[in-house]
Wavefront OBJ file of the C-alpha trace (Angstrom):
o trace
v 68.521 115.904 95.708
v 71.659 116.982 94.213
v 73.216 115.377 90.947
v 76.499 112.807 92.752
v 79.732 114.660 92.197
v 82.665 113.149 91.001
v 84.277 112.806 94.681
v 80.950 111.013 95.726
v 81.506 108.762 93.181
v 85.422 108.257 94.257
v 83.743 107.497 97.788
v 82.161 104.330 96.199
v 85.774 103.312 94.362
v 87.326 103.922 97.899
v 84.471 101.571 99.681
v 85.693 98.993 97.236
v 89.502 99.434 98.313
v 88.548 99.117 101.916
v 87.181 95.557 101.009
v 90.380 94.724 99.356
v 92.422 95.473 102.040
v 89.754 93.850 104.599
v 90.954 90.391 102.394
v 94.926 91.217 102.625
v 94.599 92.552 98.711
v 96.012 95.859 97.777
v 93.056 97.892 98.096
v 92.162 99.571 94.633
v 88.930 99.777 94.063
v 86.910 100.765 91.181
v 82.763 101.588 90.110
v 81.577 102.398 86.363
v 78.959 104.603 86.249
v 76.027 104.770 83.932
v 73.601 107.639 83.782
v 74.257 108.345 87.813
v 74.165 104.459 88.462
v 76.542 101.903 89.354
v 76.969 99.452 87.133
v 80.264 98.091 87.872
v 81.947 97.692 91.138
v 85.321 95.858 91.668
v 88.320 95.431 93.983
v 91.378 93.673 93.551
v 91.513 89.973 93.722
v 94.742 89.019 92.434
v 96.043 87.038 95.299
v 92.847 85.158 96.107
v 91.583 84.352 92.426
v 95.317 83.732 92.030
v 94.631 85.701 88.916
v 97.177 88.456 87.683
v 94.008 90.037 85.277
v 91.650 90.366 88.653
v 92.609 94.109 88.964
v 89.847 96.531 90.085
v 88.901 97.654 86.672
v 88.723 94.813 84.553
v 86.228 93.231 87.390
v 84.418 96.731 87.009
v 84.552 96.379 83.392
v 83.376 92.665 82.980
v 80.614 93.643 86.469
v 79.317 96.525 83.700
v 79.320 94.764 80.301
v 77.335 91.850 81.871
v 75.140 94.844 82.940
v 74.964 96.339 79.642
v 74.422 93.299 77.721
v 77.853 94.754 75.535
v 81.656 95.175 75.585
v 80.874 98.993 74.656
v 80.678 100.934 77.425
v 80.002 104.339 76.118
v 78.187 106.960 78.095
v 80.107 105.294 81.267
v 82.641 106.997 83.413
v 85.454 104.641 85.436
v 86.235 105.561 88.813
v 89.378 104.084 90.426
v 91.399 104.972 93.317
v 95.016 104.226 91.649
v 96.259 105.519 87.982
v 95.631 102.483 85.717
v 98.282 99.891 84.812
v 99.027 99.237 81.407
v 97.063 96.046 81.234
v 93.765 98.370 82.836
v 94.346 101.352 80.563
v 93.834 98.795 77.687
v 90.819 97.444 78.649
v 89.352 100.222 79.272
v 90.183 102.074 75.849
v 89.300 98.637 74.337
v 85.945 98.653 76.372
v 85.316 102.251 74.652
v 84.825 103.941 78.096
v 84.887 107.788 77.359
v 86.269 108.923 80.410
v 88.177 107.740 83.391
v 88.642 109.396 86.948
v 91.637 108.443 88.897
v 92.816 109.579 92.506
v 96.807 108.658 93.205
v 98.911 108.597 90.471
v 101.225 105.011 90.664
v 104.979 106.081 89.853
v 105.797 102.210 89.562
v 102.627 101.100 87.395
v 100.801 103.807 85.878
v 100.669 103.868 82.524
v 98.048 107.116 82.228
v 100.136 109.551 84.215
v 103.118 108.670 85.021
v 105.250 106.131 83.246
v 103.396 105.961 80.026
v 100.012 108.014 79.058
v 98.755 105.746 76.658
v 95.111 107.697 76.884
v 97.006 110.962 75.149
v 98.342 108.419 72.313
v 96.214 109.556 69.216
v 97.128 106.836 66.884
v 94.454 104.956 69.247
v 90.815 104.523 67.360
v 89.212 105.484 70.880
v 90.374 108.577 73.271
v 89.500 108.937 76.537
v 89.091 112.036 78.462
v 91.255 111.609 81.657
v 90.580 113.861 85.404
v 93.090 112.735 87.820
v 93.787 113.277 91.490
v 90.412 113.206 92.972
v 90.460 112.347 96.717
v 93.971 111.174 95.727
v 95.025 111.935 99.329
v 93.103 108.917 100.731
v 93.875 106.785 98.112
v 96.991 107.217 98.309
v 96.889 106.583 102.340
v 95.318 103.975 102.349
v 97.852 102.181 100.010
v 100.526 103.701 102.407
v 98.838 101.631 105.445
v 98.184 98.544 103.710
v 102.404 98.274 102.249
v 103.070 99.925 105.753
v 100.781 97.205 107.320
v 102.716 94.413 105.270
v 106.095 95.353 106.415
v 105.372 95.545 110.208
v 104.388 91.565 109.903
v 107.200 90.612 108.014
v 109.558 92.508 110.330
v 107.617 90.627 113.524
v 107.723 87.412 111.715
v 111.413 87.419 111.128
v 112.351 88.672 114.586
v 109.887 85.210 115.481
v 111.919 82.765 113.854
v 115.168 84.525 114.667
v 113.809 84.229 118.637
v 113.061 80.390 117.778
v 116.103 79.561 115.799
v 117.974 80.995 119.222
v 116.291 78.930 121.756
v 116.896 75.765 119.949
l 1 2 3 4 5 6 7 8 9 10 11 12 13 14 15 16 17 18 19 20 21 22 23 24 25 26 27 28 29 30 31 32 33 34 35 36 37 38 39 40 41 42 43 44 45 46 47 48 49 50 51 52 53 54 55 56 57 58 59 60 61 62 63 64 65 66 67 68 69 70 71 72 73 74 75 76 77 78 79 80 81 82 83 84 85 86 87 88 89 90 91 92 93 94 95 96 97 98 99 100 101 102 103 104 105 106 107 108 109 110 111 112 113 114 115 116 117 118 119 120 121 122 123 124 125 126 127 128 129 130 131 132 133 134 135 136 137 138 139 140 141 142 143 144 145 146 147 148 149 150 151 152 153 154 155 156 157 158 159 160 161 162 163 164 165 166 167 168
């Protein structure tokens, strides 16, 4: 059987969105792999642990250190389906992961890519080696959908109360 490729992995990160947006979260999803094993699976959960630190990683990260039986996750590759936020990128250079896979780039959030690219700052003590855009097409879709998805009901629920404010 042939070694998982990076894009199989992404398939598992992408599972993990699909549960997020299942729940009404933004799907991101995430998996931390450890010698061709998950380790670490998350999703977000930000609106139902009411929670702004339950982002996709960090439940990936805390899933895999439990794992691991240590905050070091070396030998460990991230897998997430959006470029990592500020508040992500640091845990996972404080977590020591050596190397982080990422499929749409965020142009409002991401702080590896495209705002900031605090993984290419050497004054950090740890460096991470960064491959971007893998199966960032579906990633990026998917978050698309699920804003796309959000709009429609606000538009319908507005034109509601508009229809019941005008019959009374």
């Amino acid at each position: 059987m042939a070694e998982p490729t990076a894009e199989d992995w992404m398939q598992e990160a992408l599972h993990e969105a699909r549960m997020a947006y299942l729940i009404g979260e933004v799907p991101i999803g995430a998996v931390i792999v450890h010698q061709g094993e998950i380790i670490g699976r998350g999703h977000n959960l930000r609106e139902h642990g009411q929670d702004a630190t339950m982002h996709a990683e960090i439940i990936a990260i805390q899933e895999a250190c439990e794992y691991l039986h240590s905050w070091r996750l070396e030998n460990c590759q991230l897998y997430v389906t959006l470029e990592p936020c500020l508040m992500c990128s640091g845990a996972i250079i404080n977590a020591r992961v050596p190397e982080l896979y990422f499929g749409a780039r965020d142009p409002k959030a991401g702080a590896v890519r495209s705002l900031y690219q605090v993984m290419d700052d050497t004054r950090l003590n740890h460096q991470v080696t960064v491959h971007e855009r893998i199966l960032a097409r579906p990633a990026g879709e998917m978050l698309e959908n699920f804003f796309r998805d959000i709009r429609k009901r606000k538009k319908a629920a507005k034109k509601a109360r508009r229809a019941a404010a005008e019959k009374n």
